[in-house]
C-alpha positions as CSV (number, residue, x, y, z in Angstrom):
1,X,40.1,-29.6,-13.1
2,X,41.1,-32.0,-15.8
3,X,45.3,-31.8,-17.2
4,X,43.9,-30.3,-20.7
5,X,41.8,-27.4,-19.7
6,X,45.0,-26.7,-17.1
7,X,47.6,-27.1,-20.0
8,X,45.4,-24.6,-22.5
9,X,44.0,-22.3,-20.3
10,X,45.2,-19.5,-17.7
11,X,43.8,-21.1,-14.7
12,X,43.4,-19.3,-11.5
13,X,42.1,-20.8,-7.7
14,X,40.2,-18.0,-5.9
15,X,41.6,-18.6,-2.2
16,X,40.3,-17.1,1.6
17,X,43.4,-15.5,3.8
18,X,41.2,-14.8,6.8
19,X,42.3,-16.6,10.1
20,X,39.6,-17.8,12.6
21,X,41.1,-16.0,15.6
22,X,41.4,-13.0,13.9
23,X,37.6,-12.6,12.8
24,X,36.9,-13.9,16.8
25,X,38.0,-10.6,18.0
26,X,36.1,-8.5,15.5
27,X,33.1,-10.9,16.1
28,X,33.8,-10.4,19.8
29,X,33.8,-6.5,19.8
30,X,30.6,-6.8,16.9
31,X,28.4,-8.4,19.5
32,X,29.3,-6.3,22.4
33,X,29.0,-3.0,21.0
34,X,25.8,-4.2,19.9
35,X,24.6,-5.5,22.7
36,X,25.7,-2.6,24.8
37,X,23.8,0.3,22.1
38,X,21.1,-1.7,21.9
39,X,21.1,-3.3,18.2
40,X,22.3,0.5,16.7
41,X,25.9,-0.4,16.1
42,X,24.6,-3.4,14.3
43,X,24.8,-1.6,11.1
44,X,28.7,-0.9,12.2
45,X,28.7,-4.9,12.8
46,X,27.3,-6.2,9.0
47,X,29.8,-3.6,7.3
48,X,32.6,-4.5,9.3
49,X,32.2,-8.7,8.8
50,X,31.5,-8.2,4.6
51,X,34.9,-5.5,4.6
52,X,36.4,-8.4,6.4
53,X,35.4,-11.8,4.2
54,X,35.2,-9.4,1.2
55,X,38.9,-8.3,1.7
56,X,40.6,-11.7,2.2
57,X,39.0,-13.2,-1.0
58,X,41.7,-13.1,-3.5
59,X,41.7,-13.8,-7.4
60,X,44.9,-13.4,-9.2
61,X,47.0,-11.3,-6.4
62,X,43.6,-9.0,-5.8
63,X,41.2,-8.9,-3.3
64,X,37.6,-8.3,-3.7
65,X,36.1,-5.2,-1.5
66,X,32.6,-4.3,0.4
67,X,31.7,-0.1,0.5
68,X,28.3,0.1,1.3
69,X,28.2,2.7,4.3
70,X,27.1,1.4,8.4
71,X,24.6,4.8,8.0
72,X,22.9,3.5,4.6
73,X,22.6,0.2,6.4
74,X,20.9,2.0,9.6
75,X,18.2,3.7,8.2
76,X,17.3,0.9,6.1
77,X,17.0,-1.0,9.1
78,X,15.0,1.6,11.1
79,X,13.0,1.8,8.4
80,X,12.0,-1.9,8.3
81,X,11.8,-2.1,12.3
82,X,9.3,0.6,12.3
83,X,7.3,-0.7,9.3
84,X,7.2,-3.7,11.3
85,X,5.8,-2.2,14.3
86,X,3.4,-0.1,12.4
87,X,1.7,-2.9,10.4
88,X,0.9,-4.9,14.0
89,X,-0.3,-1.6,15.3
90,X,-2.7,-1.5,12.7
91,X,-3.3,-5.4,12.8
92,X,-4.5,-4.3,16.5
93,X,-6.4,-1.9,15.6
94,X,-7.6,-2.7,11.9
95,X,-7.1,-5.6,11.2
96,X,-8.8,-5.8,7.7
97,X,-6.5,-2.6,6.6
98,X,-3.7,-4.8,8.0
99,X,-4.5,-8.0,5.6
100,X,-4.6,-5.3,2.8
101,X,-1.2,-3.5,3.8
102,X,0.0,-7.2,4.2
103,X,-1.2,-7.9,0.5
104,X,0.2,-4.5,-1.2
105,X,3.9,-5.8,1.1
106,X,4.2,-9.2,-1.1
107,X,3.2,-7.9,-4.1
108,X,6.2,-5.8,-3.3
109,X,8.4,-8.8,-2.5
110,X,10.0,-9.2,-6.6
111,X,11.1,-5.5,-6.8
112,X,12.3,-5.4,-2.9
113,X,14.9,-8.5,-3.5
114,X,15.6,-6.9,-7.4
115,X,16.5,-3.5,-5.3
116,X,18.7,-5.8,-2.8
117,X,20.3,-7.6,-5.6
118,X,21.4,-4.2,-7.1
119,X,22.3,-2.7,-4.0
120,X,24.9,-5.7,-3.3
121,X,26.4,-6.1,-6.5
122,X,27.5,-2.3,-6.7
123,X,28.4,-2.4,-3.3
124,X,31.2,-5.1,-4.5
125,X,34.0,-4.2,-6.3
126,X,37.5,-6.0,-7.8
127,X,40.3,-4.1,-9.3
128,X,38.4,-1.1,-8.4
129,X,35.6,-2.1,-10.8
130,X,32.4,-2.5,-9.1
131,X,29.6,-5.3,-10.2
132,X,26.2,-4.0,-11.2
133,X,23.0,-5.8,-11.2
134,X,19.9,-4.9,-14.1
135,X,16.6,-6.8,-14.6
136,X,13.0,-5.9,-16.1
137,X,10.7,-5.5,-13.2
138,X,8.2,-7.2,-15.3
139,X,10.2,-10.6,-15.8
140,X,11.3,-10.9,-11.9
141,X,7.7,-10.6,-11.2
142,X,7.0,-13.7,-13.3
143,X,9.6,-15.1,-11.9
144,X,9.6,-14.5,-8.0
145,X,6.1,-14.5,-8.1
146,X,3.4,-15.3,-10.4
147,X,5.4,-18.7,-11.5
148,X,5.7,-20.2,-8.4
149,X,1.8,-18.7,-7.8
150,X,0.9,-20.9,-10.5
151,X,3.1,-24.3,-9.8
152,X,1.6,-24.3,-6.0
153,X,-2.0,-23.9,-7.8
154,X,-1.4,-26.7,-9.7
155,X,0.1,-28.8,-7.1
156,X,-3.0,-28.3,-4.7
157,X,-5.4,-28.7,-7.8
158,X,-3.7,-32.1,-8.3
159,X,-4.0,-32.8,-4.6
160,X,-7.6,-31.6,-4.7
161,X,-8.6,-33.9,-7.4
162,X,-7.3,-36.6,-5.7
163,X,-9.1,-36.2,-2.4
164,X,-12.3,-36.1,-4.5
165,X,-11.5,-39.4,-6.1
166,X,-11.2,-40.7,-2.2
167,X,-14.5,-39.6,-1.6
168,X,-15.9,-41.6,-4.3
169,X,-14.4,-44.4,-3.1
170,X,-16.2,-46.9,-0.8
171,X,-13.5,-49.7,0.0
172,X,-10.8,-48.9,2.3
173,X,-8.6,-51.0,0.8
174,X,-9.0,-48.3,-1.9
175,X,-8.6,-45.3,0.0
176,X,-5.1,-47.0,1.5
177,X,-3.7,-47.4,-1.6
178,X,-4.7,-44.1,-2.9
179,X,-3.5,-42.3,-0.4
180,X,-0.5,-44.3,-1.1
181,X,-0.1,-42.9,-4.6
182,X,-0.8,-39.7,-3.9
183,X,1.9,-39.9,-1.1
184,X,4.1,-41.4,-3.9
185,X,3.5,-39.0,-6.9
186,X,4.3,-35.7,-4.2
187,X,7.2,-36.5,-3.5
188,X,8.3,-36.1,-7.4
189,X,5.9,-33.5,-8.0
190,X,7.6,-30.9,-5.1
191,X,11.0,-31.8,-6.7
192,X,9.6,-30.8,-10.1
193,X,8.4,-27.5,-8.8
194,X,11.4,-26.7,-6.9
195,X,13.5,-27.6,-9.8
196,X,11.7,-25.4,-11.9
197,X,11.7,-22.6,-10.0
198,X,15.4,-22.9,-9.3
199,X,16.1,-22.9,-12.7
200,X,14.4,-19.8,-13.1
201,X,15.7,-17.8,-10.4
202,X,19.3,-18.6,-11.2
203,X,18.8,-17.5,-14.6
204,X,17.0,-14.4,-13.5
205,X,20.3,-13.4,-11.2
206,X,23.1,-14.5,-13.3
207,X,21.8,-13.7,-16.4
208,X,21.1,-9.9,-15.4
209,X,24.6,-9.8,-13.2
210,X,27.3,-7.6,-14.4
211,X,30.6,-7.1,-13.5
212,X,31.6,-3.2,-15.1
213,X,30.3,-3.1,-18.4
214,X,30.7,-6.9,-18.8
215,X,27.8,-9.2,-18.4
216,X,27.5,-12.7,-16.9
217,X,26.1,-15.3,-19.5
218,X,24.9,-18.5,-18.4
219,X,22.8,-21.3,-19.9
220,X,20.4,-23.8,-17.3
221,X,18.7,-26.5,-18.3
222,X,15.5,-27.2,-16.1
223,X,15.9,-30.8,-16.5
224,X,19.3,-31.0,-14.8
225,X,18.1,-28.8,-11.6
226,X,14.9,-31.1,-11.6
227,X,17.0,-34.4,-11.5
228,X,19.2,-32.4,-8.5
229,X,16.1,-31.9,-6.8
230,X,14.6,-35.7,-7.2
231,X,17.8,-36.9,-5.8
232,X,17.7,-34.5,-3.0
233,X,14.4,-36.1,-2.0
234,X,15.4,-39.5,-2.6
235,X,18.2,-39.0,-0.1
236,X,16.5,-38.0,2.8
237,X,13.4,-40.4,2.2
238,X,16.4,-43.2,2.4
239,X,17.4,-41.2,5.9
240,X,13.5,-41.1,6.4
241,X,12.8,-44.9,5.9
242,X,15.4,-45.6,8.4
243,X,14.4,-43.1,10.6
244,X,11.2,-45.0,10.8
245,X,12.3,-47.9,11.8
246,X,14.2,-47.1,14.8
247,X,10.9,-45.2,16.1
248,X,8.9,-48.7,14.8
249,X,8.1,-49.4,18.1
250,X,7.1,-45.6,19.4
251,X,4.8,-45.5,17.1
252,X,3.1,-49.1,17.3
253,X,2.8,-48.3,21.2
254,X,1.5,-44.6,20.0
255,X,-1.1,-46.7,17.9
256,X,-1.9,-49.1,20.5
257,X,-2.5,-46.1,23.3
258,X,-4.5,-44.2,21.0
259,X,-7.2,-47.1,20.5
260,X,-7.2,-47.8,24.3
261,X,-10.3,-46.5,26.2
262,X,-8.1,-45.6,29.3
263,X,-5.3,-43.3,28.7
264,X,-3.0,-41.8,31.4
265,X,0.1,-39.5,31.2
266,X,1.6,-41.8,33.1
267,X,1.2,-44.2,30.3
268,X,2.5,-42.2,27.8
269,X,5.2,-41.0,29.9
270,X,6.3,-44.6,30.3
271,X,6.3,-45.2,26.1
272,X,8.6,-42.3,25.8
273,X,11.0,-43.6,28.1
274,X,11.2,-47.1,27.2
275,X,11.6,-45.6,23.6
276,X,14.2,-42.7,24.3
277,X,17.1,-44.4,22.3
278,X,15.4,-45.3,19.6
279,X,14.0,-41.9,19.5
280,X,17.0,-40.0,20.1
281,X,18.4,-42.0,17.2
282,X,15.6,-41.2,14.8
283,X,16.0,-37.7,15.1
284,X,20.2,-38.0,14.6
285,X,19.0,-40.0,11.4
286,X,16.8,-37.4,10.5
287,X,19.2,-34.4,11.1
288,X,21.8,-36.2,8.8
289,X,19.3,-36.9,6.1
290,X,18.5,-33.1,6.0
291,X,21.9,-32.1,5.9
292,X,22.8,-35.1,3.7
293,X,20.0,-33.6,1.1
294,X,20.6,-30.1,1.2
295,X,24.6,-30.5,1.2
296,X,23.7,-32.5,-2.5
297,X,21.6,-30.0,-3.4
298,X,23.5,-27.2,-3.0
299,X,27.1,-28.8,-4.2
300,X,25.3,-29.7,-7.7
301,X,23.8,-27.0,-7.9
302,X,26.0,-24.5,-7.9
303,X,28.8,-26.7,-9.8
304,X,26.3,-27.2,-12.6
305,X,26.0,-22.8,-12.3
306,X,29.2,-22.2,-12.4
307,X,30.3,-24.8,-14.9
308,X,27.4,-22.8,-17.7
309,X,28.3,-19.3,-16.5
310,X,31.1,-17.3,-18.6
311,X,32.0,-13.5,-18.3
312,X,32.1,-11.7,-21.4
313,X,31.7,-15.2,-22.9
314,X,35.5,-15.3,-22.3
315,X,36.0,-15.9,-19.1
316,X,34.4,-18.9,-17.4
317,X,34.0,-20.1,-13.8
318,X,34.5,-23.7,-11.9
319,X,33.3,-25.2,-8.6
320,X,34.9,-28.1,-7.4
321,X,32.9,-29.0,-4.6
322,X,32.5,-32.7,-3.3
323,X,29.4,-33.4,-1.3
324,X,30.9,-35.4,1.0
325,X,33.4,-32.7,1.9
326,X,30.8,-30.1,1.9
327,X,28.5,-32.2,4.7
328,X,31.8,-33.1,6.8
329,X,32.2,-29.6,7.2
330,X,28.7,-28.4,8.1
331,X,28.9,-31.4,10.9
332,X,32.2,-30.2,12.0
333,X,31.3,-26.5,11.8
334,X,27.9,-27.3,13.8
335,X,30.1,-29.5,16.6
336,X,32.6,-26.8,17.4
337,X,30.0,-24.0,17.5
338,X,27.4,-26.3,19.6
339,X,30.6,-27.4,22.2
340,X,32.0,-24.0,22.3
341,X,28.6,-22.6,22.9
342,X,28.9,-20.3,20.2
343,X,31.8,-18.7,21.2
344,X,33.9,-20.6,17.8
345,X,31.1,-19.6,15.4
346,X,34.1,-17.1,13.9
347,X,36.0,-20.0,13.6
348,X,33.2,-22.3,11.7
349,X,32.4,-19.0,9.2
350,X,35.9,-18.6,8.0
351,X,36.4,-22.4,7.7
352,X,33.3,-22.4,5.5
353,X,34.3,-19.2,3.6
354,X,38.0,-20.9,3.3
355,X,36.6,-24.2,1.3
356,X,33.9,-22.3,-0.7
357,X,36.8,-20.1,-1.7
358,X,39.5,-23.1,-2.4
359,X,36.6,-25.0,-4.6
360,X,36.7,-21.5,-7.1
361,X,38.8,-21.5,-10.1
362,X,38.4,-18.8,-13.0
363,X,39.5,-20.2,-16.3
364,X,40.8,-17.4,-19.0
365,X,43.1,-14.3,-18.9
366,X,42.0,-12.0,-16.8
367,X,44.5,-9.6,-18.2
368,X,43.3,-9.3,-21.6
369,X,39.6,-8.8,-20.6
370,X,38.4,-5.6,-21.7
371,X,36.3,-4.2,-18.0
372,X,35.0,-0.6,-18.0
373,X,33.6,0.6,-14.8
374,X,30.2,1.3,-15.1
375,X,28.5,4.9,-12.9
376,X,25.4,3.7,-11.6
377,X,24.9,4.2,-7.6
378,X,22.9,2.5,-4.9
379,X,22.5,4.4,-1.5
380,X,19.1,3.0,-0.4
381,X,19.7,-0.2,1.5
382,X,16.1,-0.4,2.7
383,X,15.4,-2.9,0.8
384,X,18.6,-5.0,1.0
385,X,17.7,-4.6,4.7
386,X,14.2,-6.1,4.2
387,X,15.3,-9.3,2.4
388,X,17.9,-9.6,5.2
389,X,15.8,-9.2,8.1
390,X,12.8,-10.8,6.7
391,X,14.8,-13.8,5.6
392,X,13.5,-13.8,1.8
393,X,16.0,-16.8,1.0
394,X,17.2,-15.5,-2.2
395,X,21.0,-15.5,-1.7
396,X,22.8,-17.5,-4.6
């Protein structure tokens, strides 16, 4: 944060006072007791590692807090594990009333995460004032789902068109460089769509996020989350070039093999071994391009959020994070929990938690905002559970 904004501006740094070793032993005793009742205490397990990164966040002297109840969590998730077994039941015995159930579940998806949205934000509370989360149902369906619907129809009408064109084509030469172009113009064209629908989704979250009475406001330009998203791609098809290269000669023997008339395992066994460096280092390059891109992504991404999102349009928020930083400490985080086999995974979640926190300032008085706490409940976490254990990917 600039001198100026500092010298004109309460400024507060949001900071994590967990310790690794003490999260170890609740981690510790969260895994046994799971273990040992079979997945039930589970519930017991999520509760108590939120109450615990939840209650070392501090703004300002205060500490955020986590109340949603181990039970509410437990019958959610019984509820999903036997809606689970019950659809491949029927996909034994029915299948074609599966494929419909199936249908009727992701035409569900928009108001499942909505409902997991709101069950989260009013199951966080600062100051004793708990967030809140409301959206039309109507515009997170356009969102979630008929948008993106729409964008993938596109894309594959796009590809479509230009496979026909191939077929129309009689020189090779022509079909290379097609394919080329088409190859080319993807690339691009995925980055738009993702920027796009990024755009969207943030919007739809922030923009319908409440803390009490007072709402989050925040402003996105597609453009800038499309730009993000081309140089996310650009990055890892540097990485990807390289990659290449080292496995040049793999896949020139590959080539060579695969026109042969006589082909052995023996043959093919030998390739991979007189290549195993080279392909050992191809996929090191291509494990750093992926985390090189998505560390990118999601540093400039959620600095551009937070530097458009104000409370109240009085108080407004500041990430500070580097990319750089960011990707030394996935590696770092990944090394120690790989080396330790798992056992300093505690240690690699607080360390993230700890810089995610440091990179948080809050700019304004807190003290003269005006917060009423709002009355609304939540005490279905069915579908909170759902997103969670079907992985919906729609945390911000």
């Amino acid at each position: 944060m600039d001198d100026k904004i500092m010298q004109n501006k309460t400024l507060y740094e949001m900071s994590f006072k967990g310790k690794g070793s003490e999260y170890f032993a609740i981690w510790l005793v969260n895994l046994l007791l799971t273990v040992i009742t079979l997945g039930i205490y589970s519930a017991w397990a999520t509760v108590r590692r939120r109450r615990y990164f939840y209650g070392n966040t501090e703004l300002n002297g205060d500490r955020f807090d986590y109340h949603a109840q181990p039970v509410q969590l437990l019958k959610g998730r019984l509820l999903v594990i036997g809606s689970i077994i019950l659809f491949y039941i029927l996909l034994a015995v029915t299948p074609q009333f599966a494929l419909v159930v199936a249908l009727a579940f992701l035409a569900s998806v928009p108001w499942i995460i909505l409902r997991s949205w709101r069950y989260n934000a009013i199951m966080t509370s600062y100051r004793g004032v708990r967030f809140n989360y409301h959206c039309q149902t109507g515009r997170a369906y356009w969102v979630l789902l008929f948008c993106p619907l729409l964008l993938i129809i596109g894309l594959y009408a796009a590809i479509c068109l230009m496979v026909m064109i191939g077929y129309t084509v009689n020189s090779l030469s022509a079909v290379i460089t097609l394919a080329v172009i088409s190859a080319i113009l993807l690339l691009p064209l995925l980055a738009v769509i993702n920027g796009i629908m990024a755009t969207l989704q943030q919007n739809l979250y922030v923009n319908n996020l409440s803390f009490g009475n007072s709402s989050f406001i925040t402003t996105l330009k597609k453009s800038v989350f499309i730009k993000i998203h081309l140089i996310s791609t650009l990055i890892f098809m540097l990485f990807f070039v390289i990659a290449m290269i080292f496995a040049g000669s793999f896949l020139l023997g590959l080539s060579q093999l695969a026109l042969s008339a006589e082909v052995t395992d023996a043959m093919a066994g030998a390739l991979i071994i007189n290549n195993a460096g080279n392909l050992l280092l191809m996929i090191v390059v291509l494990l750093l391009g992926s985390m090189s891109s998505s560390s990118y992504r999601t540093v400039a991404q959620r600095n551009y959020l937070f530097s458009q999102t104000t409370l109240q349009g009085e108080i407004k928020l500041h990430s500070s994070m580097k990319t750089l930083q960011y990707m030394g400490l996935l590696i770092t985080n990944s090394l120690i929990t790989v080396f330790s086999l798992g056992f300093a995974a505690p240690v690699a979640e607080v360390r993230h938690a700890r810089y995610l926190a440091h990179s948080t300032k809050i700019e304004g008085d807190l003290s003269l905002l005006n917060i009423q706490a709002h009355q609304d409940t939540a005490n279905d976490a069915t579908a909170e559970e759902t997103v969670q254990m079907l992985d919906l990917g729609t945390r911000f």
